[in-house]
C-alpha positions, 0 to 999 in steps of 0.5 A: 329618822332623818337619812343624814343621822342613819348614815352617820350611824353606819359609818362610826360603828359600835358608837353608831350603834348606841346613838341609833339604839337611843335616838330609836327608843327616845332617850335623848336624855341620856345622849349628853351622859353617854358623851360626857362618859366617852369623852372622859374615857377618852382623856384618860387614855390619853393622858396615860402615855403623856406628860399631863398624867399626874395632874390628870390623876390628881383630879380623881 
């Protein structure tokens, strides 16, 4: 593996560690699922505290 994409992986923690864990046991096609799902996580949490809330919450 290539030293970039461990030291990458040391460096965001628990994040980290699920990329390394999926890069080391081949499931590459799971890594766009996984960033998908964080990625929406990541709205959601922001978009509790904002203006943009009910909107977001329309979408589900």
């Amino acid at each position: 593996m290539p030293k970039a994409i461990r030291a990458a992986g040391r460096r965001v923690g628990i994040m980290g560690e699920l990329l390394m864990f999926l890069w080391e046991r081949k499931l590459w096609w799971m890594m766009p699922m996984v960033s998908v799902l964080l990625l929406l996580g990541i709205l959601l949490v922001f978009a509790q505290s904002s203006a943009i809330a009910p909107f977001i919450y329309t979408l589900f």
